[in-house]
N, C-alpha and C positions, 0 to 999 in steps of 0.2 A: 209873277210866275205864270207861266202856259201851259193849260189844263187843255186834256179832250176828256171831258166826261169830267170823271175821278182819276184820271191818268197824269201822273206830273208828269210831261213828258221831257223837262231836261233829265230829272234823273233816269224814268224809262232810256231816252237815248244813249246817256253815258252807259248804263249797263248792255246793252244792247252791243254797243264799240268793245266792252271789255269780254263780250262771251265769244263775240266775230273772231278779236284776238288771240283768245285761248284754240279757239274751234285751229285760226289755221295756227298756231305753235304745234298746239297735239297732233295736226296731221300731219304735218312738215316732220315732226321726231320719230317716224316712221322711216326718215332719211337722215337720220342721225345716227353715227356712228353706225353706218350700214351692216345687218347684220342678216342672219336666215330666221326671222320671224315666225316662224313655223315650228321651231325648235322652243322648248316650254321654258329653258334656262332663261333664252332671247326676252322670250316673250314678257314673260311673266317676274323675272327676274334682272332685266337688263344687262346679261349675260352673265353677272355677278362681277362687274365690272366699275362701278361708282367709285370714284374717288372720293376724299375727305369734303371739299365743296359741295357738290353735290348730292353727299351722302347724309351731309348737315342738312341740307334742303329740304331733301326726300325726308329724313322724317323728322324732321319740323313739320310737315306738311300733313304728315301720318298723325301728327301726336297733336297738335293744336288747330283744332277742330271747330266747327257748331259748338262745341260744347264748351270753348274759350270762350270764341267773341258772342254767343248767344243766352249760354245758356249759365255761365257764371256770373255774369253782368246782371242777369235777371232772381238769380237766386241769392246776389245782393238786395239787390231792389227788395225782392219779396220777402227777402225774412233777414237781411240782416249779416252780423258778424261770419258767421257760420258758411258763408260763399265761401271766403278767403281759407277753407280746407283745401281748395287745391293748388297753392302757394307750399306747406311744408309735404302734401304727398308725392310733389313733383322732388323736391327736397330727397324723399326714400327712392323714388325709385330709377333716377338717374345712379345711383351705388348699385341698385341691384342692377342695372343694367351694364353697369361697368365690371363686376364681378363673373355676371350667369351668362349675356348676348356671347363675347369673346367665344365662348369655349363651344356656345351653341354652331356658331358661323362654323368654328375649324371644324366638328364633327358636321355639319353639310359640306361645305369645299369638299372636304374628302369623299363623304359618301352620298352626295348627290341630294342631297333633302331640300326639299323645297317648300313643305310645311314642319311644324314641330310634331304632328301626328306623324311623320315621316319617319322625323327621330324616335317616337316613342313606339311605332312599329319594330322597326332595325332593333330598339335597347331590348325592347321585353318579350317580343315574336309571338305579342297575343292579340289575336284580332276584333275580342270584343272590346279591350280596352283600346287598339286603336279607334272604332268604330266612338268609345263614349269620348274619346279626344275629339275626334272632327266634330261631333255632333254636337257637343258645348261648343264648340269653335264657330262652328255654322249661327247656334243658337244665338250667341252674344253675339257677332257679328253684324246678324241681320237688324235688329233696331238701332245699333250703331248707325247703318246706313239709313235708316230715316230718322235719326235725329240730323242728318246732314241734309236730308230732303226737306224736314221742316224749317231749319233755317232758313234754307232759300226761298219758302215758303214766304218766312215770317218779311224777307226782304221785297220779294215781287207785291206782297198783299198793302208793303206800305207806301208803297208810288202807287199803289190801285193798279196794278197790270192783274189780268184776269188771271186768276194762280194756278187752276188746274192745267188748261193748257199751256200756261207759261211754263210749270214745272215739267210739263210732257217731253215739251221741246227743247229745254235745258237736259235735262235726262237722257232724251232723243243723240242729241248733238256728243256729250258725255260717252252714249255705249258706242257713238259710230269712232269717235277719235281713242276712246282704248281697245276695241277691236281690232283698229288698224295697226295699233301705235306699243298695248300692250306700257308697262311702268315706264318706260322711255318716255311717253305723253305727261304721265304724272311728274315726272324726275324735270321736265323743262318747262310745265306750268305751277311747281311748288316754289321754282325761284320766281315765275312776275308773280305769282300768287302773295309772296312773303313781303317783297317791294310793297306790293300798292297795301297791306295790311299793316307794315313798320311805318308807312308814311300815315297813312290813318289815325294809329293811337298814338304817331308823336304829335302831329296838329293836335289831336282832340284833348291829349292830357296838357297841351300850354293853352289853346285856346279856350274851351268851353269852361274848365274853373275858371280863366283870368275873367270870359263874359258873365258868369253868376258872380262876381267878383272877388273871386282866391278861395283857397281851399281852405281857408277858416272859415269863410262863409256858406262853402257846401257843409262842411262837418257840422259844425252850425244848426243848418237847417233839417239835417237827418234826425228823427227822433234819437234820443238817448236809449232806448233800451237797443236800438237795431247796430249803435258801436261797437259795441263791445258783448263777449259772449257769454250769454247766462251760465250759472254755474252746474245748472241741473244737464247742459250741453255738451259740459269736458268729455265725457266719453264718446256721446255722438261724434265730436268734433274730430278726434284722437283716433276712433277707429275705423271714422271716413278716411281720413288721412291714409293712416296704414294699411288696409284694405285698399283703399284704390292704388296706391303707390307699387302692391306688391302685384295688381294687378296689370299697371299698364304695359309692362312688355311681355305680355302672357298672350295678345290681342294675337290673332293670326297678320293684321293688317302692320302692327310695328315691329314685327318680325322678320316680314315680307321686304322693312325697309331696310333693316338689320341682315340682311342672306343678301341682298344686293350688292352689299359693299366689296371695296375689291381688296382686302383684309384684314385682318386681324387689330394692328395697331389704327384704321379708321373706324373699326366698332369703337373702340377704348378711348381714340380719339373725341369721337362725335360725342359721350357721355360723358367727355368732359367739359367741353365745347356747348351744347344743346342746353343748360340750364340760362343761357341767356335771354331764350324764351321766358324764361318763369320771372323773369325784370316783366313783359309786356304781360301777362299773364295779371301782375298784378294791380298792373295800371288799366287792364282791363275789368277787373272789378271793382276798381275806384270808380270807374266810371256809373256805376249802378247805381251809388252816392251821389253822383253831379243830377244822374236821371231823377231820383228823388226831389235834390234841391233844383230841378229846372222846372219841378212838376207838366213833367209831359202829358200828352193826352195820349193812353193808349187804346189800341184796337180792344174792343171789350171780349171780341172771339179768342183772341190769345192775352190776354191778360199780362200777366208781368214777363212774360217771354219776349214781348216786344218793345219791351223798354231800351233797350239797347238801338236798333233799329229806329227808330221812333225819338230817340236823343239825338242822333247824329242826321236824321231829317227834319229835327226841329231847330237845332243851331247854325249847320251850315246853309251856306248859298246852295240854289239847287244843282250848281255843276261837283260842287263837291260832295253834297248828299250824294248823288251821283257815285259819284267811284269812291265814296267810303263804304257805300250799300255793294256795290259792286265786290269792292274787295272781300267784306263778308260771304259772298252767294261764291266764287269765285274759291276762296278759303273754304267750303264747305264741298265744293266739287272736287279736288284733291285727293281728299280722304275717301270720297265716296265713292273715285274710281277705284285707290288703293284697297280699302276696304273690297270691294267687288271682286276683284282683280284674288284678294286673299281667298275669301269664299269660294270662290271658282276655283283655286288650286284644291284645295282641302276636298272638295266633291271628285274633281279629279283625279285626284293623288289615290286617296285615300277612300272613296266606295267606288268611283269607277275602275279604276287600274286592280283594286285589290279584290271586288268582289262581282264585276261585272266582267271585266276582260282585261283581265293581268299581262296579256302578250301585247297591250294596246302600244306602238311606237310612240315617240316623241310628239311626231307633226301630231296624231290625233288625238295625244291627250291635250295638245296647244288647240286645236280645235272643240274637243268636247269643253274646256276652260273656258274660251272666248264665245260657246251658248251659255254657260254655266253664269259668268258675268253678267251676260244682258239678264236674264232671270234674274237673279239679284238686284241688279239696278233697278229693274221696272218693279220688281216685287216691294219695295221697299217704298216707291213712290205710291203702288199701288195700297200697300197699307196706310199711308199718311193720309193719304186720300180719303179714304174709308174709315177711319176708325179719330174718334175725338180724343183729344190729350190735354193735360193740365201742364203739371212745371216738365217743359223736357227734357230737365238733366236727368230724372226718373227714367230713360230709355237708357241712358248711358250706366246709369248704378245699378241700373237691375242685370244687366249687361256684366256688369264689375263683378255683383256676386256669382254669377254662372263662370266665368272665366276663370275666377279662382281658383275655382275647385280640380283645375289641371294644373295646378302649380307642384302638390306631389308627382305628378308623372314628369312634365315637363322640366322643372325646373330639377329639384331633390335628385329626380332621376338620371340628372348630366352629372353627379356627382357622386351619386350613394350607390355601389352596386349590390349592395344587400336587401334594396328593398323587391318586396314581389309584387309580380302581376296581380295575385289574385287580390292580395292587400290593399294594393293599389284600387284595382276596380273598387273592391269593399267600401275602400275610403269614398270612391268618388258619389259612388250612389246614394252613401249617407249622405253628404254635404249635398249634391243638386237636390235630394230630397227636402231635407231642413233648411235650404234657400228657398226655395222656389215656395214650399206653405208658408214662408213668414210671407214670403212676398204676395202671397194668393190671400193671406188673410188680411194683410194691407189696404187688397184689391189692386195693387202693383201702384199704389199712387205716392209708396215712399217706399227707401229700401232702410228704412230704421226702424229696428223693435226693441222695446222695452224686453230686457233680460232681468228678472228681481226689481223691478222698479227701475233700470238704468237703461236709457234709450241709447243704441249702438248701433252702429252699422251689419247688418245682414250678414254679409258675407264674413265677418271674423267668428261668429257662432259657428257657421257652419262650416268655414275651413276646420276652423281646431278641432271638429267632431272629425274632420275629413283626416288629417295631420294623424290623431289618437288612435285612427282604427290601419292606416296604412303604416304605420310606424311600429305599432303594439303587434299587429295583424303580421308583418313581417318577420319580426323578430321571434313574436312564436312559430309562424311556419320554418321556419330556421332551424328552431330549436329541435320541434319535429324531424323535421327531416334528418337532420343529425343523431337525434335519439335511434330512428330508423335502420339508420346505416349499420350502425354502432351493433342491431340486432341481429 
């Protein structure tokens, strides 16, 4: 192998040919399906025009993240049974996305919504609860996007490429191609993105067992206690699951892929379709098992976050380390435009249009979006940069419990017309309250608390307090009001 320094430079190279590629795809799809770019629908929604192909693509690309290929593989490695929760939450929330997306999509077509804050403006015409929808929205969003930073982090740091500025210039190249390009760019790099990712974990789940010699030989070598899931964990395990599952199309960034499509039977479609992801999904966290049994050497600065990484440049030849690292960093920039891309509507939509300048046109709120994104982008790198981390699927679940807690407005709210604003808000402020202290007494390093002795996931305490007070809160302003009348 040929080193400059600490630089492998075949795989440096292969990555290097796979960013060049992306770079011109995404600028090139600024001349796809030629459009007025300028227009926020264009921009930011790809006119709302995706068919079933490509609507699979998009959010595939939206939904299996850093947090598939990096950050599940590693929280096998690290503790064990308890990774394989994201196997049945994908299970829940493919239904609910087949149920709740459909009806979201036809109420934008119609009236024009381009975030769920959108919708929850138009349903309940109260502006502070619009304001605490964008603002959880924003909130979970943003370390979404540097869990997608440190990925590529974890990918540049293991060929030895100097990672701040490598990350500067991948991020650099990222906000100039969706600037110009807008989800158009995401929408024709989530299809080579998904290619070089299916071809990755098919070599690696025939190859790497059959090199440690077969999967009774990895299962084998993993300790006994990290197979199978203690029993003191059923809960953890159960209301990770549910919790995350009822969160994932809550995200503003898989919503954003879901208002793209160009109807109704392609929403319904794609959630029937998209669980074939959760086949790779799981052969991704087998692999955290091979990592074990191949005993890798990891980066001691990121610990079991780089196991994954670190397996797939200890097995293969370097041209393939190469573009299976690639495909990772690569998979991680998709999301991290999409994601961008969502943030910057939700600031647009909903604080610049509604409480800076409501008469703002089309072109300028696609303009004030496409500052709004690079902000996002760089801020996000700019925190990775700055701030040390432990296991990073912790960015993503802390993320899960804030999200949640717009599930009364967003979700409930496309179906219940009896519930209220003010209930609602009610609900929501209890719930980010009692997430956010479990998670602050944690010190944000796990989103699991003990409730009576039983360790559970964060976000189910504090939705149900959210659920109990918007529901009950409702139902008596209701009654009120009715008594009222009645006077």
């Amino acid at each position: 192998m040929i080193t400059l320094g600490a630089i492998q430079t075949t795989q440096a190279a292969v990555i290097a040919a796979a960013f060049a590629l992306i770079t011109l795809i995404g600028l090139g799809a600024s001349r796809w399906r030629r459009a007025d770019l300028t227009q926020l629908d264009e921009w930011a929604l790809g006119g709302r025009s995706m068919g079933p192909f490509l609507t699979w693509f998009l959010q595939g690309g939206s939904i299996y993240t850093t947090y598939s290929f990096i950050a599940v593989p590693a929280l096998v490695y690290g503790s064990g049974a308890v990774g394989f929760f994201a196997l049945p939450y994908l299970v829940i929330a493919y239904p609910v996305a087949f149920l709740v997306i459909p009806r979201l999509w036809e109420l934008a077509r119609a009236r024009g919504y381009v975030t769920p804050a959108d919708f929850v403006s138009d349903r309940f015409q109260d502006r502070r609860l619009t304001l605490a929808i964008t603002l959880t929205g924003l909130l979970a969003t943003m370390p979404y996007i540097a869990l997608q930073v440190y990925g590529i982090e974890l990918c540049f740091a293991q060929i030895g490429l100097p990672v701040q500025a490598s990350l500067w210039i991948a991020f650099l190249l990222l906000a100039v191609i969706t600037y110009v390009s807008g989800l158009r760019s995401a929408t024709l790099i989530s299809v080579v993105k998904d290619v070089l990712i299916w071809i990755t974990v098919v070599v690696a789940v025939i190859y790497i067992p059959n090199h440690l010699g077969g999967f009774a030989h990895v299962f084998a070598a993993v300790p006994r206690a990290r197979l199978t899931l203690p029993h003191a964990d059923y809960a953890q395990y159960a209301t990770l699951a549910l919790g995350s599952g009822l969160a994932l199309f809550l995200y503003p960034h898989t919503l954003t892929g879901s208002l793209a499509a160009s109807g109704r039977s392609v929403v319904r479609r794609n959630a029937t379709f998209l669980p074939v992801y959760t086949l790779m999904l799981g052969l991704l966290a087998i692999l955290g098992y091979c990592a074990l049994a191949a005993h890798v050497h990891l980066n001691p600065h990121y610990g079991a976050n780089a196991a994954m990484p670190a397996l797939l440049d200890s097995m293969f030849p370097p041209w393939f380390a190469g573009f299976a690292l690639a495909a990772i960093a690569i998979g991680a920039l998709v999301p991290a435009s999409m994601m961008a891309i969502a943030a910057a509507n939700l600031f647009t939509r909903n604080v610049y249009v509604e409480m800076i300048n409501p008469q703002a046109t089309s072109s300028q709120q696609t303009h004030v979006s496409k500052i709004a994104s690079l902000c996002a982008k760089f801020g996000a790198v700019a925190f990775v940069v700055a701030v040390p981390t432990t296991f990073v699927i912790n960015f993503q679940l802390a993320a899960g419990v804030w999200i949640l807690q717009t599930l009364p407005a967003v979700f409930l709210g496309l179906f219940w017309r009896r519930l209220d604003r003010l209930a609602l808000l009610g609900g929501w402020l209890v719930g980010m309250a009692i997430g956010t202290y479990l998670l602050a007494r944690n010190g944000f390093q796990s989103s699991s608390y003990s409730v009576h002795g039983t360790p559970m996931f964060i976000g189910i305490p504090a939705l149900t307090a959210n659920l109990v007070i918007a529901l009950a809160g409702s139902a008596l302003l209701s009654l009120a009001r009715a008594r009222q009348q009645r006077s």
